[in-house]
N, C-alpha and C positions, 0 to 999 in steps of 0.2 A: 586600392584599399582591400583587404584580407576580409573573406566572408568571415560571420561569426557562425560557429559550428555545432549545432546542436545532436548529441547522440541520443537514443533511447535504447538501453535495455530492459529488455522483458516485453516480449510483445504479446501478452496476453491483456484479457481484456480491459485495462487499465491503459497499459502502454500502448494498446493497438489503436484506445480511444484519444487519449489525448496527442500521441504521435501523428496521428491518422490526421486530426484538423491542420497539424503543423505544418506536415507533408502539402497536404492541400493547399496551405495557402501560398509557401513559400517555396512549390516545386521551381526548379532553375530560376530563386531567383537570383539577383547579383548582389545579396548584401547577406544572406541569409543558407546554409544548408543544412538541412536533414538528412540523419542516419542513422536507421537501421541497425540494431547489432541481435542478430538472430541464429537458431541454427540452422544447419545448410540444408534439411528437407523444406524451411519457411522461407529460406533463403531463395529457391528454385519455384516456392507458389507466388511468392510475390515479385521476381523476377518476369515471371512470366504472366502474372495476372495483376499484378497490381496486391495492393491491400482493401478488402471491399469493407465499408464501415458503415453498419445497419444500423439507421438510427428511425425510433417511432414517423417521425419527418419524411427521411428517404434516404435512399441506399445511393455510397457514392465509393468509387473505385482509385484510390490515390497511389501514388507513386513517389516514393521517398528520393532523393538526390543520390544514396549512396542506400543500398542493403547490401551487410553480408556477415559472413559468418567467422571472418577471419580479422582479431581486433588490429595484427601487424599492418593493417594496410588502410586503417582509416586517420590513423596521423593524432598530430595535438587536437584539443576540443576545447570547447570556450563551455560549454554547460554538456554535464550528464543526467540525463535523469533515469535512474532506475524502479524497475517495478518490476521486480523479481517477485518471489517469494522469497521471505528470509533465511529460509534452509538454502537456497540457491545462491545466496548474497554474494557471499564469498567467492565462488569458485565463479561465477559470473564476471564480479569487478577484477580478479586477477590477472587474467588474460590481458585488460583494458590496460595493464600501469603503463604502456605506452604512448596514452591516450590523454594522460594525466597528468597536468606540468601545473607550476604555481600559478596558471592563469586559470584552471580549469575549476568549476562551481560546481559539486555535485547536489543532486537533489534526490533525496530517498523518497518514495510514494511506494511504501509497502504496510501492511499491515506492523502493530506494533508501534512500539515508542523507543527501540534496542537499536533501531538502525543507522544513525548518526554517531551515536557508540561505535558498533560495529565498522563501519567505515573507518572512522577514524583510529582504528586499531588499525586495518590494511594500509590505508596510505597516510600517518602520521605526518600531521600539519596541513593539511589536503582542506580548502575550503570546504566546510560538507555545512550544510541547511537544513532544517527539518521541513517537514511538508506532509499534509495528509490529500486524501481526496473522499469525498461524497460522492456515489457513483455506483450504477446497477449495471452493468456490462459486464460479458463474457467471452472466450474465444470459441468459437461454437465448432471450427472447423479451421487449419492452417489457413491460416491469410483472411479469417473472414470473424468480424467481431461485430456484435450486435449490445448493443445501447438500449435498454428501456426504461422505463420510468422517467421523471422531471426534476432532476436530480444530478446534475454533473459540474462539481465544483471542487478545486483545486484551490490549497491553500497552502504558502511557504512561509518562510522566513527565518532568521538567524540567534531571535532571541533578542537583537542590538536592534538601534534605529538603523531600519532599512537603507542600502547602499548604494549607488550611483549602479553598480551591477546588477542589482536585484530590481533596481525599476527600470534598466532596459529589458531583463527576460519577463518582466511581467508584461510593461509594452506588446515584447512579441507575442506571446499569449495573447493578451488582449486581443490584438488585430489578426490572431489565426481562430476568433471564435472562442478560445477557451475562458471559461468563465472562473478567471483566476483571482486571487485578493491575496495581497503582498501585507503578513499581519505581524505586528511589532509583537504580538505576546502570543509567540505561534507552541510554547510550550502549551500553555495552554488549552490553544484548540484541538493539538495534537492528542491530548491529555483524556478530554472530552469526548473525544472519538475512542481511544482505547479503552475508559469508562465504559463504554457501550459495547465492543466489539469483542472485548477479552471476556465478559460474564456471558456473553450470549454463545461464544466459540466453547467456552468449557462448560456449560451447561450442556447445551444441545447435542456434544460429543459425547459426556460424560453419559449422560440418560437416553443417548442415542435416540433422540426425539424429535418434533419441529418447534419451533418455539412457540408456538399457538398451544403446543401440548404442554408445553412448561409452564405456561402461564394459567393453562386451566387445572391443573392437578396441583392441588395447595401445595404438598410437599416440594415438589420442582419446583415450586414459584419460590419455596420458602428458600432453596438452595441457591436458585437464581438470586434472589435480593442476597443474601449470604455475602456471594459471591462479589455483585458490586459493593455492600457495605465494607469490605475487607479493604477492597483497593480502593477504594474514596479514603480510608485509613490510612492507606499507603502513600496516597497523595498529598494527606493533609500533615504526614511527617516530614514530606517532603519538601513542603510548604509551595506544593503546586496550588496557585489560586483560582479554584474551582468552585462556581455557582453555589447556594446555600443549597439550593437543591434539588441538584444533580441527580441526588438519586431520583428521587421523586417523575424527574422529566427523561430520567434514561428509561426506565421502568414505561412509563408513556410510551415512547419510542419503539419500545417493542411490543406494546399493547397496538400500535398501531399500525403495525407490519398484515400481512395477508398469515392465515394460521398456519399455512405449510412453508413459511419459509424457515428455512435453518440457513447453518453457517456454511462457510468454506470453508474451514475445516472439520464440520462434521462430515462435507459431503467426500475429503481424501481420505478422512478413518472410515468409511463403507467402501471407495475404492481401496481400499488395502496400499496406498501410496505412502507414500512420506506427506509428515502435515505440520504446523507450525505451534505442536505443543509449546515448544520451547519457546518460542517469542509469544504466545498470548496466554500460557498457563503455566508454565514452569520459570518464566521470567518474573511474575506477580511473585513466586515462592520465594525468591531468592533475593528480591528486594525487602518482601517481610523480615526474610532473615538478616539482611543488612542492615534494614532500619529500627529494629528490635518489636517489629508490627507484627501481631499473631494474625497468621491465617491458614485457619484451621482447614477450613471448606474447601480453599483452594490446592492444598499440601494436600489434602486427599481426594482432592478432584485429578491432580496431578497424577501422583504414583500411581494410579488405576489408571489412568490415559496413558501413561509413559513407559507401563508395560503389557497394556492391552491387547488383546486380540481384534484387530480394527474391524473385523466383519460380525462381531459379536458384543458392545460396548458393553452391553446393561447385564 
């Protein structure tokens, strides 16, 4: 009987955390393999050291079935799961079309709601899922991710009533630890999450602030709510059906964060890197314009971030 084959790309601290339980549970086993798709400096730490995965609990060191850095030599795959970043999406799953045959499930867990789209632009007809995650983890150093908070929850699904496919990989999740929920209206949850994560990513970049600081300076608060009332507009054109209210509890949400946290993407506009304007604030712009939804705050949250000088925002 053919193992079934699970890939992860992106092994940062998402991929490295839920890969990392997977690895663990099902190193050799005979029904089951994990792998790896990394590049070849991660390829050579965890080759030789394993993957160390820091968690508040305790620190443990796993070893995947298969890492490397070269996708021609890992074969067909039964599920992908990515967790790139979305600037990276593309040039990541490319390499992989070898990898990817009509049997294969992909699973996005990237920031954003564009990435099932995306996908499905590269490999047209390609089983692709949406899926988010709830999760405070990091890569702190090659091969080595650290997990904090109580907070690590994985959630997929296709939109349709879940399928004979979709509840053996929840299964395996299940019994490798991961605290996964297989959701019939995962548009939805997906929805919910970006409610949250696109106002607070273009806030905190835009005013180069922590979000403790947005929330106490009216004007930022004022631009923050702005910003989620805009695309709660956007959703309700879109007849995304989302909580009476969302704002109200997204708002909560970040009231109840520690004061100095910001986003990940404000923390690559202060590295001078590349950052994911385009999937969490230039992508809001361009469905307003689609769906005939004015959004002002964001259009100008926007072209300032999109041509910004990233070590000087405000």
């Amino acid at each position: 009987m053919a193992k079934t084959r699970i890939a992860i790309v992106g092994l940062g601290g998402v991929g490295g955390y839920f890969g990392g339980l997977l690895a663990h549970k099902y190193y050799q086993s005979p029904e089951i393999e994990v792998i790896f798709v990394v590049r070849s400096a991660t390829e050579r730490v965890i080759k030789d050291h394993g993957l160390k995965l820091i968690t508040p609990v305790e620190e443990t060191v796993v070893y995947p079935d298969m890492v490397t850095s070269q996708p021609e030599l890992i074969g067909p795959v039964d599920f992908l799961i990515c967790t790139t970043k979305g600037y990276d999406l593309e040039g990541a799953l490319t390499p992989l079309k070898d990898c990817i045959t009509t049997n294969t499930s992909i699973l996005p867990l990237l920031n954003g709601i564009d990435a099932r789209e995306k996908i499905e632009q590269i490999f047209p007809g390609a089983d692709v899922w949406d899926g988010c995650v709830y999760i405070v983890s990091r890569l702190v150093a090659p091969g080595v991710v650290q997990e904090t908070g109580n907070i690590h929850k994985l959630y997929f699904g296709s939109g349709a009533e879940p399928s004979e496919k979709q509840r053996l990989f929840e299964k395996i999740c299940l019994d490798a630890g991961v605290e996964c929920y297989l959701s019939s209206n995962i548009t939805q949850t997906v929805w919910e999450k970006f409610l949250f994560i696109s106002p607070m990513a273009s806030a905190t970049s835009y005013l180069n602030v922590s979000i403790g600081e947005v929330l106490d300076t009216p004007a930022y608060k004022q631009l923050f709510t702005g910003l989620i009332d805009e695309l709660k507009s956007v959703a309700d054109k879109l007849g995304i059906p989302l909580a009476q209210n969302i704002v109200s509890k997204t708002v909560f949400r970040a009231e109840s964060l520690p004061f100095e946290t910001t986003s990940s993407m404000h923390s690559d506009f202060k590295k001078g890197g590349k950052t994911e304007v385009e999937t969490l604030t230039g992508y809001v712009v361009r469905l307003g314009e689609k769906t005939g939804v004015a959004t002002p705050t964001y259009a100008k949250n926007y072209a300032k971030l999109k041509g910004s000088d990233p070590v000087s925002l405000s």
